[in-house]
N, C-alpha and C positions, 0 to 999 in steps of 0.2 A: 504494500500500500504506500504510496509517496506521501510522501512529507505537506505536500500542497494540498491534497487531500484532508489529511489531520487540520493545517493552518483553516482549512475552509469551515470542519467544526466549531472553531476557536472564535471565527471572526462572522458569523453569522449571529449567538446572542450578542455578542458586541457590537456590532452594530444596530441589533433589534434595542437594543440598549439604550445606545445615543439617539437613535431616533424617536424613542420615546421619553428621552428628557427636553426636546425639539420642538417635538408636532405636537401642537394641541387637541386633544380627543375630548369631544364635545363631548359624549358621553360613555358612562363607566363602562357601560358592558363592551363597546369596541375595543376599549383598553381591555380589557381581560382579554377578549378573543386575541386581540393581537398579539396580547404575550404568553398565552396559553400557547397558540399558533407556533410562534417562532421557539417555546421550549419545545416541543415535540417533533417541529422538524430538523432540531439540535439534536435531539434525544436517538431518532432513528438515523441522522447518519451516523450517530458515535454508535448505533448498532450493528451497523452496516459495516463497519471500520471495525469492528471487533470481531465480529464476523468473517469476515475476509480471509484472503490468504495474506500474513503479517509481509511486511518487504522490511529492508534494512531500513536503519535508521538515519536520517541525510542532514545535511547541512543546509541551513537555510541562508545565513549567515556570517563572514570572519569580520570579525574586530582588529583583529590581530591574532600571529598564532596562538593557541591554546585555547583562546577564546570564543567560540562558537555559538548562534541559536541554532539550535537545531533540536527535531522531532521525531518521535517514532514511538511503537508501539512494543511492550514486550507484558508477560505476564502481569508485576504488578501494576503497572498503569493502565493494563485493559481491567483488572480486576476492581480498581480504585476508580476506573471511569464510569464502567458500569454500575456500580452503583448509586454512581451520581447522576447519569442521565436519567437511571429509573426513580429516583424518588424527588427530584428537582420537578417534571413537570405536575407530579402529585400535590408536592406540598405549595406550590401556586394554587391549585383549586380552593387550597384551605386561607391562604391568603387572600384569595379573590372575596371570600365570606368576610372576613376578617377586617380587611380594610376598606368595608364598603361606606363606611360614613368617616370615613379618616380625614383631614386635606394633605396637603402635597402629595395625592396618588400617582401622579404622572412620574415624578421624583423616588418613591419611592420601586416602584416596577421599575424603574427605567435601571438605578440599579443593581437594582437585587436578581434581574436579567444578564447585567454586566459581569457581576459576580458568578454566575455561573458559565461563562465564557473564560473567565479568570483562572477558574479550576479548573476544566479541562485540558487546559496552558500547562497547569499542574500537571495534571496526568498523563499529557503525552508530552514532557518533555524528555529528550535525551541526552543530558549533562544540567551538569550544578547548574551552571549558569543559564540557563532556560527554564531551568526551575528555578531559580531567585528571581529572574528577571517578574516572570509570571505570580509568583507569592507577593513580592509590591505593589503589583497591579491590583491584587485581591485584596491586598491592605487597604489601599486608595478605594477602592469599589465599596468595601465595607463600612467604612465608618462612616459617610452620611446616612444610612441606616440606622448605625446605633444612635445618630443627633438626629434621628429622623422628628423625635415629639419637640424640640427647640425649646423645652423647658429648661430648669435650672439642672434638673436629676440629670435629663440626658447628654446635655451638654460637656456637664462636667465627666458623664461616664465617657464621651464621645473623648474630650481631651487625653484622661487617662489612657483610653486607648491606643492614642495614637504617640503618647510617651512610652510608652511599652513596646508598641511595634516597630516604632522609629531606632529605641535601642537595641531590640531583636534585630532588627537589618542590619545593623552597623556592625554588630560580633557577626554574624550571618557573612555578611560581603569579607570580611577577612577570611573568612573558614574558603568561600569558595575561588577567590583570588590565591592562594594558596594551593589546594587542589588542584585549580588549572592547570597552574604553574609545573606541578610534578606530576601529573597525571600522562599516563602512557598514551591514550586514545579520546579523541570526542568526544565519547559516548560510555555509556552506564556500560560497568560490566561486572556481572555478578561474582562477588568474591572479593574486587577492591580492582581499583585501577591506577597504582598505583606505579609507580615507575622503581626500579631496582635503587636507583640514584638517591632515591624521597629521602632524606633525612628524620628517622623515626621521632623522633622530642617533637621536631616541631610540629606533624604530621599531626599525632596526637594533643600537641596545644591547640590545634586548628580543629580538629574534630570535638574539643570542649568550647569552644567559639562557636562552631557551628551548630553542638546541641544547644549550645544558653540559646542564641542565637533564632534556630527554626522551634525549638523549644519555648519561646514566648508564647507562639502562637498554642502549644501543645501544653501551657498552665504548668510547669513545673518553677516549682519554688525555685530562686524566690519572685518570680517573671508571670506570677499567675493571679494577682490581686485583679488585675482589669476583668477577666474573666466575671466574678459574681456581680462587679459592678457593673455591667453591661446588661445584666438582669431589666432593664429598668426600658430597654428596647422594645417594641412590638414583638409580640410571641409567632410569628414568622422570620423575624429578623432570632430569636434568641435560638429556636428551632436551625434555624441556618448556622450561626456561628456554635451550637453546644454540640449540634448530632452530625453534620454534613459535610460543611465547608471548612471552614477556617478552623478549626481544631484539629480534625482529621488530617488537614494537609500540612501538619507542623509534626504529625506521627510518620505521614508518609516522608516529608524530607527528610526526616530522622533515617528512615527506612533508608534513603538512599544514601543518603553521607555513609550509612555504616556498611550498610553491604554493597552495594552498587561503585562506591568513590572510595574511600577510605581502606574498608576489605576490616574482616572479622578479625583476620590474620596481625593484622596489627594493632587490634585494640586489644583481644583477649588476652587479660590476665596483668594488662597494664595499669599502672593507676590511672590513668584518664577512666578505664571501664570502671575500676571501683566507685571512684567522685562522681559518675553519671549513676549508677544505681545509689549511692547515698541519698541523691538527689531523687530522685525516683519513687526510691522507700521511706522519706521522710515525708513526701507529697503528698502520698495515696493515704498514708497512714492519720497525717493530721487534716485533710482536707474531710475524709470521712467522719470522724471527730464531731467537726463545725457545723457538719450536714446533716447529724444528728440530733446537733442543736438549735440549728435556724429554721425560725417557723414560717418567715417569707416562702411561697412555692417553689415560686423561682430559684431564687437564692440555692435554698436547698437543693433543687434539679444539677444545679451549677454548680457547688460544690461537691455533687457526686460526680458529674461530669470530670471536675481539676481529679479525681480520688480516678476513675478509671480511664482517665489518658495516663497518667502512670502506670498502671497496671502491663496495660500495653507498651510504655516504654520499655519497663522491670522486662516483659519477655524477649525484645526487641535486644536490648544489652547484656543479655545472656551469652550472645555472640555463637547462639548453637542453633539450626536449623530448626529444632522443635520450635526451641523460643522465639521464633521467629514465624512458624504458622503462627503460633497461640497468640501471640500480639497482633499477627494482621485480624485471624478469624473473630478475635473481640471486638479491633476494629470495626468490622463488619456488624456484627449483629449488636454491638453497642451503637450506632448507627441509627440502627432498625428502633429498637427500642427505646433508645433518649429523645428521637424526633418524636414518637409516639406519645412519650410524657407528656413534651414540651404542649405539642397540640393539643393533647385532653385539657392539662393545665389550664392554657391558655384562654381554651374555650369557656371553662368554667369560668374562671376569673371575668373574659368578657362578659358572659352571660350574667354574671351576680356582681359583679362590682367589687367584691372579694381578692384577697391576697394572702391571706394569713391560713393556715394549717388549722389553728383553730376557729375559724369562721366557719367551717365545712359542719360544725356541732349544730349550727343553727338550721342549717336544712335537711339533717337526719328524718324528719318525717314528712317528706315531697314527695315526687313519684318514686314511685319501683322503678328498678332498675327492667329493661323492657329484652335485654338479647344477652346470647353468654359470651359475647364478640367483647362487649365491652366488661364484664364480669374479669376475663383475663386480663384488660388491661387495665384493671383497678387492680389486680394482684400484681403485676408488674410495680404499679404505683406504690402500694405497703410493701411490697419487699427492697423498692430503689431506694423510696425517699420517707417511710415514717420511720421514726423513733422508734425502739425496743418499747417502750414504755406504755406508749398512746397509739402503735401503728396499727393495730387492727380495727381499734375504736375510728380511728380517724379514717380507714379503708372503707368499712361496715358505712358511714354518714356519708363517704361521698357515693357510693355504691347505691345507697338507699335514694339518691337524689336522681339518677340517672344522665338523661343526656342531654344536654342543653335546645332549646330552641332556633338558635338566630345563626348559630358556627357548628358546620361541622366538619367532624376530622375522618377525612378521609382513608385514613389508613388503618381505621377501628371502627368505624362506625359509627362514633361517637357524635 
């Protein structure tokens, strides 16, 4: 499959994008169709392209030697794409419900469409540096999002934000200037590509640069406070950044610094792999703690979130192939299941005006719960996010209240 090909994925929502921060749409439902439209016919060519018979990986671009964009497809990026092209034009539908009395809808479709042109940039690229290039882009796309309400809350979470991602880039851009530098080939290659020449210290200082670095976006201490404070977003915008986009692909960079760029070969057993699992096991361990404790939903969902993006790093810098399914397949089905939170949550809250864990006490005697579709993702819900203490009581009241009227979540029923 050529390279031109992939770029055509890339720059169709991106442009469906810009054009909808543009063109004024008289009314709502055109904008929905339009951007419904344009993720689906992103969606089946990135199926189409996965599908295929794979081709090398090519050059689209030199800067200078070592420096390349370039694209292609190999296992994890088709794996990491596909799951984004299937749950991206879904979780629009629930946005479509969601921000139907909102203002700035033009603004905000336009892009949360951009963003996911961003990440597939992510997903097919083949070298550091078309993956950085592409992760900035996703920064830039993301945070008028989170300033999407232009309140005080959001504003200030939008700045944190962009202090956080601004200093992730910057350790980030050393990690992959470095790599270039001593890297054997263009392109991703499993196991490490590293050149015989690489000077092992620095390699490994470069690889603790590049995890703090793509590791911002992936909430590991101490690079992960902006994460719950972003809570404060539109619950399609929080659904995007905790289950999909931007979290996952600070897992997958990871993924590729250490296997694809770096090589296992040179991290295992080294202290840079101890300091990244310190880091890792002190994350999951106290962010679960907090998430325990906080009765905001949100909040909560979020710091279970910062608690199993570690999980998945811990497997990831194991530097053993097991550890290395086990951290993608979590990725995957943690995915599945924090977007699903995200959108039950979300709904509720829309629907009742609610935000707190115990406000859910006050509607224990509403409707019955009406299908067993959403039964299991209320047990999801007490097993992610309640307390030892109160989580069944508070599972049982939201269970008893059923499914909202006005939002619904497409991926449950709810």
């Amino acid at each position: 499959m050529s390279a031109a090909y992939l770029l055509l994925s890339i720059l169709i929502p991106t442009a469906a994008g810009l054009i909808a921060l543009r063109l004024p749409f008289k009314r709502y439902r055109t904008l929905c169709v339009y951007m419904e439209t344009a993720a689906l016919i992103t969606s089946v060519f990135v199926w189409f392209f996965l599908l295929s018979p794979r081709g090398n990986a090519e050059i689209l671009y030199t800067f200078f030697p070592g420096f390349t964009i370039s694209l292609g497809i190999d296992g994890m990026g088709a794996l990491y794409a596909g799951l984004v092209s299937l749950m991206w034009p879904v979780v629009l539908l629930y946005a479509f419900a969601y921000m139907r009395n909102e203002e700035r809808q033009r603004s905000f479709f336009g892009f949360y469409i951009l963003t996911y042109g961003a990440t597939l940039g992510i997903c097919f690229s083949a070298n550091m540096l078309t993956l950085y290039c592409f992760f900035e882009m996703m920064s830039l796309a993301t945070l008028p999002l989170v300033a999407h309400e232009q309140d005080h809350e959001s504003l200030y979470a939008a700045r944190k934000y962009a202090a956080y991602v601004i200093g992730g880039a910057s350790l980030a851009f050393v990690s992959v200037v470095l790599t270039s530098i001593y890297g054997n080939s263009h392109f991703f290659v499993f196991g490490g590509n590293m050149s015989a020449e690489a000077p092992l210290n620095w390699m490994r200082l470069a690889y603790l640069f590049g995890f703090l670095g793509f590791g911002t976006k992936a909430a590991v201490f101490p690079l992960h406070r902006w994460l719950p404070t972003a809570s404060c977003a539109p619950t399609p915008v929080t659904g995007l950044l905790h289950a999909v986009a931007v979290v996952n692909t600070g897992v997958f960079a990871i993924i590729r610094l250490t296997w694809y760029e770096v090589g296992a070969g040179i991290l295992e057993g080294s202290w840079v792999q101890t300091v990244c699992l310190l880091l890792a096991t002190f994350t999951f361990l106290t962010s679960s703690s907090i998430a325990v404790q906080e009765r905001h939903m949100k909040r909560r969902l979020a710091y279970s979130t910062v608690s199993n993006l570690s999980y998945m790093l811990f497997g990831i810098l194991l530097m053993t192939p097991e550890g290395l399914l086990a951290g993608t397949a979590h990725m995957i089905f943690h995915s599945l299941t924090k977007i699903t939170l995200f959108l039950c949550i979300g709904s509720f809250m829309k629907d009742t005006g609610k935000a707190h864990a115990a406000d859910i006490f006050v509607l224990r005697t509403q409707r019955p719960l009406s299908d067993g579709r959403s039964a299991a993702v209320l047990f999801r819900i007490e097993v992610a996010s309640s307390s030892r203490r109160h989580g069944a009581r508070r599972c049982r009241s939201l269970y008893r209240y059923g499914r909202p009227d006005r939002i619904f979540c497409p991926l449950c029923g709810l």
